[in-house]
N, C-alpha and C positions, 0 to 999 in steps of 0.2 A: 549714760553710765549711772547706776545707781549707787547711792553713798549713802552708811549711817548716818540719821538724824540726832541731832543733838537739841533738847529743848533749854529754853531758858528760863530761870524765875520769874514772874511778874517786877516790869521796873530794873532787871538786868540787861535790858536791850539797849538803853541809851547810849553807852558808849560804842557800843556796835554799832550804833546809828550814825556817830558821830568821827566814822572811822577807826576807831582805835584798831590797834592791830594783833593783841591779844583777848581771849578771855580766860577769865582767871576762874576756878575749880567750884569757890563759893555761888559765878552765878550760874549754876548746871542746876535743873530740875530735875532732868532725868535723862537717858542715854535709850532711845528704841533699836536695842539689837545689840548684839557684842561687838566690842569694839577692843583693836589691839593694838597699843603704841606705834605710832607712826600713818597710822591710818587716815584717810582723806575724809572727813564730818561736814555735812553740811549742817547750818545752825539755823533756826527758825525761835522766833519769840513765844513768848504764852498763847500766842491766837495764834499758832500756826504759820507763822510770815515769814518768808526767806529773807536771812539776813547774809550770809556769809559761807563760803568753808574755806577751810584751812588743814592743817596737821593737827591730830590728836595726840597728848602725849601728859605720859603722868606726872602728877606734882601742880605746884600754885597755876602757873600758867598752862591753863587745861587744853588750848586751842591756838596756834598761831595762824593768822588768818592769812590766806595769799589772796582770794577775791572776795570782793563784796557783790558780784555779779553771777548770778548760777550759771554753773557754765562746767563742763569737764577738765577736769586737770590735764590733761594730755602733751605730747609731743611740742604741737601748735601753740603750748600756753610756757612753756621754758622758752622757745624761740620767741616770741615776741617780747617778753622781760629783760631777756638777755639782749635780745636786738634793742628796744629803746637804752637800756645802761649803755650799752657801747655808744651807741649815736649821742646821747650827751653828753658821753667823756672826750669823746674825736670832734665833737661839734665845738667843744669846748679849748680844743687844739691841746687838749693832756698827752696827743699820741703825734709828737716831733723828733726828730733824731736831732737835730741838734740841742733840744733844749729839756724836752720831758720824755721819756719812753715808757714809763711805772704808774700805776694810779691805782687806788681801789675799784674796780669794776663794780661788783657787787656790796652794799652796804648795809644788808641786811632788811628790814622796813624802812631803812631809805629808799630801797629799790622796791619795793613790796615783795621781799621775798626774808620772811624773817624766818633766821634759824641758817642762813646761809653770806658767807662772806667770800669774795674773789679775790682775789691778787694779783694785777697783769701787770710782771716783772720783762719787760720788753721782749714780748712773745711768751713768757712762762705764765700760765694761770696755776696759781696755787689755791687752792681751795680747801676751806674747814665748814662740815657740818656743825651746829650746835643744837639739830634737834634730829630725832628717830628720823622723823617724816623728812626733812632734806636729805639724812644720810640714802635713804630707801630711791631717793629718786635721782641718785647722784650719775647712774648710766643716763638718764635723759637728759642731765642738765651737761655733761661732758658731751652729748651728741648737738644739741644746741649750741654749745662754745664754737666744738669744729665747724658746726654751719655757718654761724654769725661773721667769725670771726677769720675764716680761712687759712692765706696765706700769711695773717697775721701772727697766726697760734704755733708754736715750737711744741709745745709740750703742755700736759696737763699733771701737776701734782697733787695727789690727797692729799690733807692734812687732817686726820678727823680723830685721831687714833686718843688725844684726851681731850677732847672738847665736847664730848658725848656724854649725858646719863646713863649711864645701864641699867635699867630694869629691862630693856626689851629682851625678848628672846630672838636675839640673833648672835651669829658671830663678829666681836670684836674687831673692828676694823685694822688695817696695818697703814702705817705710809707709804708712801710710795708712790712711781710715777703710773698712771695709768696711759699717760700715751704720749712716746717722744723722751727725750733723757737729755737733760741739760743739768750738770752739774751745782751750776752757780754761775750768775749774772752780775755783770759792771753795769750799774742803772745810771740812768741819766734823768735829777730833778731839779728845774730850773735852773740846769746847767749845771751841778753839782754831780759829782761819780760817787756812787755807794759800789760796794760791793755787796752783794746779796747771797744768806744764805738758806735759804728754806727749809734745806735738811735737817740743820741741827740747830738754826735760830729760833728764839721766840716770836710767838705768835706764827704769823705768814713768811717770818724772817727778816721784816721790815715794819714798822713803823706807817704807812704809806697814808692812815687815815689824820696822822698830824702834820702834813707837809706846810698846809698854809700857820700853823702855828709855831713851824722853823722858820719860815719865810720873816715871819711877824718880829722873832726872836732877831732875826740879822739887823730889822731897820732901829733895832734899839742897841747894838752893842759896841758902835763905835766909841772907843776912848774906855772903854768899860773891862773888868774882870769878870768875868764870867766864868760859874759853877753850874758845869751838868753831874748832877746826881744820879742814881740808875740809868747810867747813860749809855748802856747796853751800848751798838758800837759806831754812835758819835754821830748821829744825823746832827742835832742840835750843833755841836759842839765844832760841825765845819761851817754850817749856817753864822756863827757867833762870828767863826776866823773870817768868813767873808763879809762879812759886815764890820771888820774897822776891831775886832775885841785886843785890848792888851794883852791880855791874858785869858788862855782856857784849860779849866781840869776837867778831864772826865774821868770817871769813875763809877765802878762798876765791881760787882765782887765773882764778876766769870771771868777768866784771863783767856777765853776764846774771843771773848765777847774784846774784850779792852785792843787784843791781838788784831781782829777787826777793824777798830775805830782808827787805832794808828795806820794801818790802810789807807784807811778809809781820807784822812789826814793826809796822809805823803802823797796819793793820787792827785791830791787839790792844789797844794802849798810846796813850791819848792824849800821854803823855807818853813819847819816847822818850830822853830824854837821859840813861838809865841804859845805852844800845848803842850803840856803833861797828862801823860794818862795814870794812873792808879788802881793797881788791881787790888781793892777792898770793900771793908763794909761802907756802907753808906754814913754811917751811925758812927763809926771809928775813925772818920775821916773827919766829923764834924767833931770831935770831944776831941782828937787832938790839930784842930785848925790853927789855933792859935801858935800853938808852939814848932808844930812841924811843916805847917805850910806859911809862913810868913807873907811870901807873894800875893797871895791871894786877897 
């Protein structure tokens, strides 16, 4: 398969060399042929030398690289990405019913696929592009998911609809499921229940890339008061109650969001009279702390 070339300044190759996972617009020489948002570039140095391709796309970061290997983008190359994410997350035992069933799949140039993030909500992959070039190749990489992942997969949700730049010329994406219809899911992490909702949560609907930094939060809150802040709906804030906290606020200025969290709360705790939730600003919660929340 032939792909435009992309040259680069003299002395712009180093971090190409060095792995990096973008190139940024200042080290572009020159572009041989036209080239149009979303397009697949291969990159070569001032002598001519293959370094890389990636997604072309306008603005600071000119190139998101997916290989350092010349090789075609094709079918074969979303299936094998997707197949190693999965095998280090199940090798890793993130996919238990008793204990985990949620994890980030895809992490973006964690995974070497940057400009794309997964979400596997115990069988739901929700998925957001953040660049042209992943949104354009999102029929292959949802055909890879069903392959990889089988009997695993319930459903596939876009999520692309504001995480995209538009200067491209294409039509605006919608949400929505492109295969399978699962409303919303009861997750299961490290034995904790969220409720999950993707449709109308932020981000993927969950939080899934901070899990070890709740975990981290639980082994410090025993005997302790504890304040979540944008605490959207209360991952932190059942991690705290399971780890021993006196007391937990969460607080939040969405009352879906808050409406969530207490769920999310009563699912864990028969007993919740150790949390209040608070549907406010963040900022108005702390200027009157003093006087209106005493407990704390």
């Amino acid at each position: 398969m032939s792909y435009i070339k992309v040259i680069l300044k003299s002395g712009k190759d180093q971090s190409v060399r060095r792995y990096h996972p973008w190139v940024f617009s200042g080290a572009i020489k020159k572009i041989k042929g036209v080239v149009n948002e979303g397009d697949l570039v291969e990159v070569f140095d001032n002598k001519d030398e293959f370094l890389a391709i990636g997604h072309y796309q306008i603005g600071s970061i000119a190139i998101r690289i997916l290989s350092f290997s010349q090789r075609d983008i094709e079918d074969s190359f979303w299936r094998e990405r997707i197949e190693k994410a999965w095998k280090l997350r199940t090798g890793l035992g993130l996919l238990n019913e008793d204990y985990n069933n949620s994890f980030r799949l895809i992490h973006a140039e964690g995974d070497n696929l940057p400009g794309l993030i997964i979400d596997f909500y115990d069988g739901v992959a929700v998925i957001q592009t953040h660049s042209i070039g992943m949104y354009l190749q999102q029929d292959s990489i949802i055909a890879a998911l069903k392959e990889v992942l089988a009997d695993n997969l319930k459903a596939v949700y876009s999520k692309s609809e504001n995480t995209l730049p538009f200067k491209a010329q294409i039509d605006k994406p919608k949400d929505g499921y492109i295969f399978g219809n699962v409303p919303q899911a009861e997750i299961l992490e490290y034995g904790n229940k969220f409720i999950v909702d993707w449709q109308k949560g932020q981000k993927t609907g969950f939080f899934l890339d901070q899990r070890e930094n709740r975990k981290l939060l639980e082994q410090y809150s025993r005997g302790r008061n504890v304040l979540n802040l944008f605490g959207f709906t209360g991952g932190f804030s059942v991690y705290a109650m399971r780890g021993g906290a006196n007391l937990v606020h969460s607080v939040d200025s969405s009352a879906s969001a808050i409406d969530l969290t207490n769920k999310n709360i009563a699912l864990n705790f028969e007993d919740t009279s150790r949390h209040d939730a608070y549907v406010l600003d963040a900022f108005e919660y702390l200027e009157d702390i003093q006087d209106k929340y005493e407990r704390i």
